[in-house]
N, C-alpha and C positions, 0 to 999 in steps of 0.2 A: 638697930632701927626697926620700924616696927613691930618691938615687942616678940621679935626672933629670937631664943636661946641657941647658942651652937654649941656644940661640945666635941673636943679634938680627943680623941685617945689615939696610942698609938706611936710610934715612929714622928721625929721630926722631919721638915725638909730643913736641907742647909741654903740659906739665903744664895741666890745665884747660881745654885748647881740645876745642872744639866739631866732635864726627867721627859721620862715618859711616863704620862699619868696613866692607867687604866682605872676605870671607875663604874660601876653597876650603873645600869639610867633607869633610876625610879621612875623620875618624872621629867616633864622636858624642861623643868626648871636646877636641873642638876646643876649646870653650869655656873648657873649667876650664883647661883649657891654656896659652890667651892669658890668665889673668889672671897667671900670672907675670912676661908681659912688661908687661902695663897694671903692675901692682905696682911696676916699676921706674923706667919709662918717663911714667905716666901718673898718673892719679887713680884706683883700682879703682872708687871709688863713684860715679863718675861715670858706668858701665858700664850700659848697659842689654841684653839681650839680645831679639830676636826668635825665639819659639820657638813650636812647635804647641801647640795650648791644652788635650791632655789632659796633659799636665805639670803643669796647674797645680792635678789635684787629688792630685796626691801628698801623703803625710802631711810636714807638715815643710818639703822641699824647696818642693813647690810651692807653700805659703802665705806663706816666706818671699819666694818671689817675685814672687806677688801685692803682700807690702806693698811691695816696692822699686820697685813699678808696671813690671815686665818688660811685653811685648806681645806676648800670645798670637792665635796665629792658627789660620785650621783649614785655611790654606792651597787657602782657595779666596776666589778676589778679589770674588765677589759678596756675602759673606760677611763679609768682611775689611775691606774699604773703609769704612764707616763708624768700625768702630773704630779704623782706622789716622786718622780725620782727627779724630775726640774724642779721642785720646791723645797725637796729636804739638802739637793744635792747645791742649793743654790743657798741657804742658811748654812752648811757645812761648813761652803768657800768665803764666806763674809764672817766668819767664826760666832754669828749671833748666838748667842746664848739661849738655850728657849725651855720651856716647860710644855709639851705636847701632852695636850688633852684629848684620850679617844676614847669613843664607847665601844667596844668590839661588841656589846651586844647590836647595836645598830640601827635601833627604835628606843623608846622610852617603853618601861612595863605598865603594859594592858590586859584587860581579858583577852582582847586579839591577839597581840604579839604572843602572848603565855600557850594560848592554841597553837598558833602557830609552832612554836617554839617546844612544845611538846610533840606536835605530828614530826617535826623533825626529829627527834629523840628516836619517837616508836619507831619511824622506818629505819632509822641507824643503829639502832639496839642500844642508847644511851639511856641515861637514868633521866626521866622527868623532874622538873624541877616546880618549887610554888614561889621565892621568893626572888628568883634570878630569870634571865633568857638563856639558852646557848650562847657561848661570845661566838663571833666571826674571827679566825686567827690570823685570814691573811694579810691583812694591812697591819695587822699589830706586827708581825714578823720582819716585814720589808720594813717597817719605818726603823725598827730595833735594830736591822742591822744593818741598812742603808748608814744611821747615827753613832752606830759604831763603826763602822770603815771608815768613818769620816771623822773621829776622833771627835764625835761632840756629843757623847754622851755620860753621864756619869753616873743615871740608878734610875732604876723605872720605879717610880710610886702607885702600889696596887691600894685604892681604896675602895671601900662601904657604904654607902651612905644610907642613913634610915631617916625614918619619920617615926616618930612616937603617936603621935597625937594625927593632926587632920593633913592629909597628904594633897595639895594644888598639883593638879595634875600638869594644867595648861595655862599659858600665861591668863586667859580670865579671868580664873580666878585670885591672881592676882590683881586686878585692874579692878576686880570687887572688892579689893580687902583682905581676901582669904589667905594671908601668908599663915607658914606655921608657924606653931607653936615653940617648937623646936626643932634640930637640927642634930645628926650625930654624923660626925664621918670618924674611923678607922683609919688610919696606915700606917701602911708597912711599907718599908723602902726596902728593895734588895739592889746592891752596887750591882754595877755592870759585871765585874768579874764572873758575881755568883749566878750569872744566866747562863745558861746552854749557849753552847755553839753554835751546833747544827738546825736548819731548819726546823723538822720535826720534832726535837728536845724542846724547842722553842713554844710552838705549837699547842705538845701536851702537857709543858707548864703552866702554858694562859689558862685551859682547859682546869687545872687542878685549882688555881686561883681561885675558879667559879665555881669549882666544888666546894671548896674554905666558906666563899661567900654564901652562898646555900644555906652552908650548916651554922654559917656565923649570924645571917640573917634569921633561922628558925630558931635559934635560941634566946636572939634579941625580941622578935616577935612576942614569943611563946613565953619569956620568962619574963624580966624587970624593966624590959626595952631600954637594955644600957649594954654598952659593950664591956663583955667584961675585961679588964686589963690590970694586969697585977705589978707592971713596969713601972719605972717612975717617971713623975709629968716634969713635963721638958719647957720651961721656960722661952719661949722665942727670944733669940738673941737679937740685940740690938731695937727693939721695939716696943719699949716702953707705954703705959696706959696711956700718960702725957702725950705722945708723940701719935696714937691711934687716936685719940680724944681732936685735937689738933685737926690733925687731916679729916675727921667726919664733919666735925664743925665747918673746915674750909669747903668739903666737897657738898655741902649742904645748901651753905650759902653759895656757892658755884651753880648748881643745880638750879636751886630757887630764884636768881635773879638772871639765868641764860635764856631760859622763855621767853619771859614777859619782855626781856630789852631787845631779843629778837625782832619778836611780834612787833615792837614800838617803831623797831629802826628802819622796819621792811615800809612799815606805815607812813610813815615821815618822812625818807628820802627813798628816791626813783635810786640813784646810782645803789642802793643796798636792795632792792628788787631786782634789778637789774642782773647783779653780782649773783642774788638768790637763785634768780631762773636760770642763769649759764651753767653755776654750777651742777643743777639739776640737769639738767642739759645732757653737759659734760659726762656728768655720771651713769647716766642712762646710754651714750654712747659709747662708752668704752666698753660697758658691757655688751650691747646688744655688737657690736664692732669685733670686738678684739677679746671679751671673754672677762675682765673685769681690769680695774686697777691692778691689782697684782699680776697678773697675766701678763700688763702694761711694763709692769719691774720685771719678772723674770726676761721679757724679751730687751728689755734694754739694758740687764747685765748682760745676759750669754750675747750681745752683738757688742758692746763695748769690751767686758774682760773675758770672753772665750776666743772668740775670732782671731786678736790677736793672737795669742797663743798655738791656735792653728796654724796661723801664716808664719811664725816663726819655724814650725814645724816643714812646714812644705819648703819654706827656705833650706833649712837646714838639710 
């Protein structure tokens, strides 16, 4: 759509398995991005993303992703830690299957972030980078091994992602037009097995990742802006042109006629105005309340299936 190119090289995902995504943030349109290739390749619904938690009072966007239980953060780990181990340890116990999306760099690449992210280098004696940020390793580390104690992970997917041509930084310019041209992501799956252990193995792997990406990225830059891959291309199982063609057409016409019959229904009948402003309502209180929708589910699993649990305990 839109005259988007995408181009996969790289490692497959296996439909349904259990990932931790890490991925460069060119731009803050990373996300919506990779779901064409989850779309093809993967499960989209199985997608979670890790994102800062004033997103989650947008009208709309942010409530629908409160219900899909996204994990908002505020990108501070003293802050952050609790929720990161009630929300991982809470998909653990309901054995949800998920695909966690994080940027350990922790901003999208700018000229500011790239300052930024260089003065930290010089004071730390690290090598400056032109095409990456530093990643941040500690929430990559806890979610990796919170989801491994918890038996629900199966290979953390490290990808790439480039722009060839004109890079949209922010969503306006998509709301102008300006999608690109094209699209490239890389990955690389590595199974759980072949991950470190220990915290710190942990740590200076993600770190080596971003080194990969660096020199993977200056070469794409610098040379034919293609990734090079000398593997062979892996057909997505089970998903046919037929069956992708299908679903744009339906999600198309889905799209195209959810508006305007909104806008008609609100206009036409009081009870669907009505229904409109509570739910707005609604959604604005849970959050400003209780912290969002999901906030809402983790506290009414751990009081319905933890509690008990405990009282059996003190029974016993």
């Amino acid at each position: 759509m839109f005259g988007v190119k995408v181009i996969i090289t790289g490692d497959a995902f296996v439909p349904g398995e259990r990932s931790v995504i890490i991925m460069n943030h060119r731009t803050r349109m990373d996300w919506l991005f990779l779901w064409n290739c989850l779309m093809r390749y993967s499960y989209l619904r199985l997608e979670k993303i890790c994102l800062k938690a004033s997103l989650k009072s947008v009208p709309g966007f942010g409530w629908a992703m409160q219900a899909a239980a996204y994990i908002f953060i505020h990108r501070k780990w003293k802050d952050d830690q609790s929720h990161f181990e009630d929300i991982i340890d809470y998909f653990c116990d309901i054995r949800e299957p998920l695909q966690l999306l994080l940027f350990p760099e922790g901003t999208d690449f700018t000229e500011n972030s790239k300052a930024r992210s260089n003065e930290f280098a010089e004071k730390n004696g690290l090598p400056k980078y032109e095409y990456v940020l530093h990643p941040r390793t500690t929430g990559f580390t806890f979610v990796v091994e919170r989801l491994r104690e918890g038996k629900n992970l199966d290979a953390v997917h490290d990808i790439t992602v480039a722009y060839p041509h004109n890079i949209p930084q922010t969503e306006k310019h998509l709301v102008l037009g300006d999608f690109p041209k094209e699209i490239h992501f890389h990955v690389h799956r590595y199974p759980v097995d072949a991950l470190p252990m220990s915290r710190e193995d942990l740590q200076l792997w993600c770190h080596r990742r971003w080194e990969e990406k660096e020199e993977r990225l200056r070469a794409f830059y610098q040379g034919q802006k293609n990734f090079q891959f000398t593997g062979q291309t892996v057909i997505p199982p089970c998903k046919s042109e037929l069956r992708v063609l299908v679903l744009k057409l339906l999600s198309i016409l889905y799209w195209t006629l959810f508006s305007p019959a909104m806008c008609i229904l609100i206009y036409l009948y009081s009870p669907v105005r009505w229904y409109f402003i509570i739910t707005m309502v609604l959604f604005v209180l849970l959050e400003r309340i209780f912290g969002g929708l999901e906030m809402v589910e983790l506290a009414r699993y751990r009081f319905f299936h933890k509690q008990p649990r405990l009282n059996v305990k003190k029974q016993e």
